[in-house]
C-alpha positions in Angstrom: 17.6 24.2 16.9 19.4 26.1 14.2 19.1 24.2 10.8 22.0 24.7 8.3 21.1 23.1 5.3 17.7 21.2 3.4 18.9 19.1 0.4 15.8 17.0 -1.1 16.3 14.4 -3.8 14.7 12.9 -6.5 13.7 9.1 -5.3 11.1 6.2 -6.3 8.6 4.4 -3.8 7.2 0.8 -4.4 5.3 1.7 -7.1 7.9 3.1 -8.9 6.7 6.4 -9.4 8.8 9.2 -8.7 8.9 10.9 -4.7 10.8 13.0 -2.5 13.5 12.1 0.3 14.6 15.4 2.2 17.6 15.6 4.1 17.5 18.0 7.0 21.1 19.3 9.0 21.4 21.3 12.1 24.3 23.4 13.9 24.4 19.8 15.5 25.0 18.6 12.9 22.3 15.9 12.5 20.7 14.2 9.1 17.9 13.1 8.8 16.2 11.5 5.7 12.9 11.7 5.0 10.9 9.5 2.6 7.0 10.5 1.5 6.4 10.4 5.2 8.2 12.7 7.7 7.3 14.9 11.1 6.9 19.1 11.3 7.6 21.3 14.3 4.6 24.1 14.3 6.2 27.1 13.5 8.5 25.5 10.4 4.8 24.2 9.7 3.7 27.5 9.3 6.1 28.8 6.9 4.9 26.0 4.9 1.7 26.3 4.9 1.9 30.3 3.9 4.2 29.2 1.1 2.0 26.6 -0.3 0.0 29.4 -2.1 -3.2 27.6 -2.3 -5.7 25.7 0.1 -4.7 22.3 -2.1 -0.8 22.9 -1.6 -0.6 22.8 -5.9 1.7 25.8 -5.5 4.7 23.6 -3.9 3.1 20.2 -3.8 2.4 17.9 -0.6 5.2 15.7 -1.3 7.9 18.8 -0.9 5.9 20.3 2.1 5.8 16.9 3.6 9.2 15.6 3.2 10.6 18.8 4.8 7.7 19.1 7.6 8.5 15.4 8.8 11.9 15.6 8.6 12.5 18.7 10.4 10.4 17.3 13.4 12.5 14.1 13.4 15.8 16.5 13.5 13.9 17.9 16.6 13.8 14.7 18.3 17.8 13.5 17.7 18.4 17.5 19.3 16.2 16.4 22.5 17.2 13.2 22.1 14.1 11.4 22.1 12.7 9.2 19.6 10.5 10.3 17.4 7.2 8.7 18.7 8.3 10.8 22.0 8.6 13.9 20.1 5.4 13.3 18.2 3.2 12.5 21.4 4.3 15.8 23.0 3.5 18.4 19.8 0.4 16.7 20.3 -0.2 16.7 23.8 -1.5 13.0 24.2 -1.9 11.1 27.2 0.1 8.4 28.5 0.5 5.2 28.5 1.5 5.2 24.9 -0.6 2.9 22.9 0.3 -0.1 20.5 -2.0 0.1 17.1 -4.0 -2.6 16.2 -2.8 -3.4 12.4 -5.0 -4.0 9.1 -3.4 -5.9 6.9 -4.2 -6.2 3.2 -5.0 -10.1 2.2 -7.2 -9.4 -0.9 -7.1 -6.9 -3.3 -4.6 -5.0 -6.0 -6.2 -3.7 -9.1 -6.6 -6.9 -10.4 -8.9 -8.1 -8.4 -10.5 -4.6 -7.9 -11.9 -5.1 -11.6 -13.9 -8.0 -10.7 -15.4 -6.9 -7.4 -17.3 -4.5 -6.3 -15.0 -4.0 -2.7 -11.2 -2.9 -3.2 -9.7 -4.7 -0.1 -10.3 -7.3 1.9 -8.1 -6.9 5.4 -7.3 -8.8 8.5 -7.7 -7.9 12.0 -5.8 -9.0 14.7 -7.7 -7.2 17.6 -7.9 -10.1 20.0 -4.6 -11.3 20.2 -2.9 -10.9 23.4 -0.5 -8.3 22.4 1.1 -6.8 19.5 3.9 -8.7 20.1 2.2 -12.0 19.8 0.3 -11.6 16.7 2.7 -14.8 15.5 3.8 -15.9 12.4 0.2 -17.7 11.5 -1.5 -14.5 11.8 0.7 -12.6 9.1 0.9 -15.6 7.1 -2.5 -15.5 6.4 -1.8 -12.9 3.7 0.2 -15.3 1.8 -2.6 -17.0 0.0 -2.0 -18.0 -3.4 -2.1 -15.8 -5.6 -0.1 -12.8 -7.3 1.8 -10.2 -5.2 -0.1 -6.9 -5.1 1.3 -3.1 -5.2 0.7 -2.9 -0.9 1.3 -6.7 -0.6 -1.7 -8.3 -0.9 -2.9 -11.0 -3.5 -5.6 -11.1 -6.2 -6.9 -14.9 -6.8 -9.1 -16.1 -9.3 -12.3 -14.9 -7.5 -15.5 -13.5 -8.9 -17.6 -12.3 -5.8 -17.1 -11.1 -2.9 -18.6 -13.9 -1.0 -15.9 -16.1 -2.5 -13.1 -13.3 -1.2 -14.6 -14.0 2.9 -14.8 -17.6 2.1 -11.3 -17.7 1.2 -9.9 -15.8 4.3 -12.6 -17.7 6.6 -11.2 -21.0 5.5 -7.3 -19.7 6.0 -7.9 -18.2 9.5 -9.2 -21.7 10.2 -6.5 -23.3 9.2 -4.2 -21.2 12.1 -5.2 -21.3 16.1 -6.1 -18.2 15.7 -9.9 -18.2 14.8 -11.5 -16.5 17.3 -8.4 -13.4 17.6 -8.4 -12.8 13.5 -11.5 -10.3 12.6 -12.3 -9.1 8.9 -12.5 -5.4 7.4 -13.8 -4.7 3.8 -12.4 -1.2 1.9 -15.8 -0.6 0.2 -15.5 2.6 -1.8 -19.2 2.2 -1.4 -19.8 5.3 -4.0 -18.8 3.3 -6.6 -21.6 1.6 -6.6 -24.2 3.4 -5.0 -27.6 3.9 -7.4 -29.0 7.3 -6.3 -32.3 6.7 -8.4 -32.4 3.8 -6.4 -31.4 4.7 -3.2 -29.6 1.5 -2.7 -26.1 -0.1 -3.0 -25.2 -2.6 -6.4 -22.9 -5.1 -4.8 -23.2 -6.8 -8.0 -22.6 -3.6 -10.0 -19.9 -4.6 -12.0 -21.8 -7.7 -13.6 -24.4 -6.5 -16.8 -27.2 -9.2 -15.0 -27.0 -7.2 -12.0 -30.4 -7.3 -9.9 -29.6 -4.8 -7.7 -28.2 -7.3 -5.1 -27.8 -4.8 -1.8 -26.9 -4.8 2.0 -28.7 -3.0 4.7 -26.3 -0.2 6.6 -25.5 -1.8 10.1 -25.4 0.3 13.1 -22.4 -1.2 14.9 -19.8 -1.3 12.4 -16.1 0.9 12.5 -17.3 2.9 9.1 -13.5 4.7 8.4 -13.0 7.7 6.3 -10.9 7.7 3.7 -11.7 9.8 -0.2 -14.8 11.3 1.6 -12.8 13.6 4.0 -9.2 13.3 2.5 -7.4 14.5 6.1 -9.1 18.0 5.0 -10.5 19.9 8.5 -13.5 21.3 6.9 -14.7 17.8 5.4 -14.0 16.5 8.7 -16.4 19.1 10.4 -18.9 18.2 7.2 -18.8 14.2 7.9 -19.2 14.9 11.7 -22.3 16.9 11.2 -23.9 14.6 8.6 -22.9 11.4 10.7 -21.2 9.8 7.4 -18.2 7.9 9.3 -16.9 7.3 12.5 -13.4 6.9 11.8 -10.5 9.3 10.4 -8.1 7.8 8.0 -5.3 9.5 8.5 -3.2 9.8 5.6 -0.4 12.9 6.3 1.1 13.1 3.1 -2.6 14.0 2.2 -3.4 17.0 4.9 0.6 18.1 4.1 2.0 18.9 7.3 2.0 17.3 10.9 1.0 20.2 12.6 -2.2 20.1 10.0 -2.0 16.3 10.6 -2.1 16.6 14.8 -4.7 18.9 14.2 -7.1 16.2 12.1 -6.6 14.2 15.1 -7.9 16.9 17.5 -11.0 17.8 15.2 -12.6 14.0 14.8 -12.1 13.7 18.9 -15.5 13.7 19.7 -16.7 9.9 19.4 -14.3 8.9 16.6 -11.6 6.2 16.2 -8.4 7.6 14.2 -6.4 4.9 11.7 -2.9 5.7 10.4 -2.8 4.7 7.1 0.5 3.9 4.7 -0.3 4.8 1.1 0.2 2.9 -2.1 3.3 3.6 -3.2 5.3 3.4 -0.2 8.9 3.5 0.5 11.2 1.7 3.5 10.7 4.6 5.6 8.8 4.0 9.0 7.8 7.0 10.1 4.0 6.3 9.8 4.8 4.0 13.0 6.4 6.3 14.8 2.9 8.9 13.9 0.5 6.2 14.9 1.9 5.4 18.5 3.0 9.5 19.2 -0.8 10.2 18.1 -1.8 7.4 19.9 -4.6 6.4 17.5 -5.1 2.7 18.3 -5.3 1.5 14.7 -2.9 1.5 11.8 -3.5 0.1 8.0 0.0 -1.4 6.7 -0.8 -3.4 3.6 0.9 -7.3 3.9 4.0 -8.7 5.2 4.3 -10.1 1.8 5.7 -6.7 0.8 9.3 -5.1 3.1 8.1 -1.6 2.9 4.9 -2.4 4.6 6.2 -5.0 6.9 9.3 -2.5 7.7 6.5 -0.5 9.6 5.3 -3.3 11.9 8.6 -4.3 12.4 9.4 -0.6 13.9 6.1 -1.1 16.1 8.0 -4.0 17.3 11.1 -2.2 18.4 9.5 0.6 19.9 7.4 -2.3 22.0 10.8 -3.4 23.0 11.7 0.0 24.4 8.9 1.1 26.3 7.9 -2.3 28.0 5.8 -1.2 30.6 5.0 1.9 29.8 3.1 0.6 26.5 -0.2 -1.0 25.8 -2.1 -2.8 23.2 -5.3 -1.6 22.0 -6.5 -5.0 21.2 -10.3 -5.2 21.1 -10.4 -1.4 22.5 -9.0 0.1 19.4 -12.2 1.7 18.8 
């Protein structure tokens, strides 16, 4: 595959901050755009990577590497002419069947409510329902509690504690036939409010009567990586060693390249779940579904269905559902 010509442009993603969209053409003459999110083949990868200057990619910047590194491997798909997923799942080597993610949708959250409680996010899982498919109506509409529209979809209500956040989505999941297929997750950014003198975590951190209100560390929890390891390979090797998570958040635009992102995959193999994530400022792009089903990770945060550019993602899960039919499952309660 020749490629002719790389044209980026100057665009905005749902925050409106600024980003990058990349166009790449072939002798073939195929285009592809490429939002924040976008697919690499190894050796354009490398030519990256050896640009990039520095380990933290501040010489070019991971939106630039990115943007071109995704949309050259989705110009290598339309040359094979495979879809993307296809393409992915092959630079990766994965096994078949390909596997349908199990989403986390944002319910609570936004910087709103962030200021009040000590947890960030409060998310929905549908792990038990039959099949992707079939996670209906009720169970996405459970994001739509009242409330103000969030940056990734999800609503901050006129909540103090956190016990009032699980009350809230308890009493909504109860009000769908759903109750025993909808599960909970918390985003904790637990080193917020972790009191080394004490050796103990301040649930109540952000209130001046705080007495230290704290939770014992459970054993059999999904505990997911996220600022700790930052997609990097050598925190990943670090967090294995000290036991500090189980799970890699997978974040691309973070790690730069999907070669370097395939690779993140490969290191946390050894007893660990992997979750795709979106990022904050998002655009309508969907290549992040495309990632999570080629990588075939089993999990995938979104942010709500109250926002297009996160429900565009689940809606390309859908599709790709459509086309494989038999030759797809659902990682339901196995995500793990």
């Amino acid at each position: 595959m020749a490629i002719t010509k790389i044209h980026a442009r100057y665009v905005y993603d749902s925050c409106c901050h600024p980003t990058v969209e990349v166009d790449v053409i072939t002798e073939s003459g195929f285009t592809v755009l490429s939002f924040p999110l976008a697919l690499p083949l190894p050796k354009v990868d490398e030519v990256l990577i050896n640009l990039r200057g520095t380990p933290n990619k501040g010489k070019l910047g991971a939106n630039a590497i990115l943007g071109v590194s995704l949309a050259v491997a989705k110009a290598a798909a339309a040359e094979r002419q495979i879809p993307l997923y296809a393409h992915i799942s092959d630079l990766a080597s994965t096994m078949k069947p390909y596997v349908l993610p199990v989403p986390f949708m944002n319910v609570l959250g936004d910087p709103t409510l962030a200021r009040r409680l000590a947890f960030r996010e409060f998310l929905i899982v549908a792990s038990a329902a039959p099949s992707f498919s079939r996670l209906s109506a009720k169970a996405l509409n459970i994001a739509n509690l009242a409330g103000d529209v969030g940056e990734e979809g999800d609503v901050a209500p006129n909540i103090q504690r956190a016990e009032e956040a699980l009350k809230l989505i308890t009493k909504t999941i109860k009000s769908t036939s759903y109750t025993s297929k909808i599960y909970i997750a918390i985003r904790v950014a637990s080193s917020k409010f972790y009191k080394e003198e004490a050796k103990k975590y301040d649930l109540d951190f952000k209130s001046p009567d705080s007495d230290l209100t704290t939770s014992t560390r459970p054993s059999d929890f999904q505990i997911v990586s996220d600022d700790l390891i930052v997609t990097n390979p050598l925190r990943i090797k670090k967090a294995i060693d000290l036991k500090s998570c189980n799970v890699l958040l997978l974040k691309v635009n973070q790690i730069g390249t999907l070669t370097e992102s395939i690779q993140a995959v490969k290191d946390s193999a050894a007893g660990w779940g992997v979750m795709v994530s979106h990022r904050s400022g998002e655009t309508e792009d969907v290549t992040v579904a495309d990632i999570v089903i080629g990588l075939r990770a089993g999990q995938i945060k979104t942010g709500a269905s109250a926002r297009f550019e996160r429900l565009a993602k689940l809606n390309q899960i859908l599709r790709i559902d459509e086309e494989l039919g038999a030759q797809v499952v659902y990682a339901g309660e196995i995500f793990k």
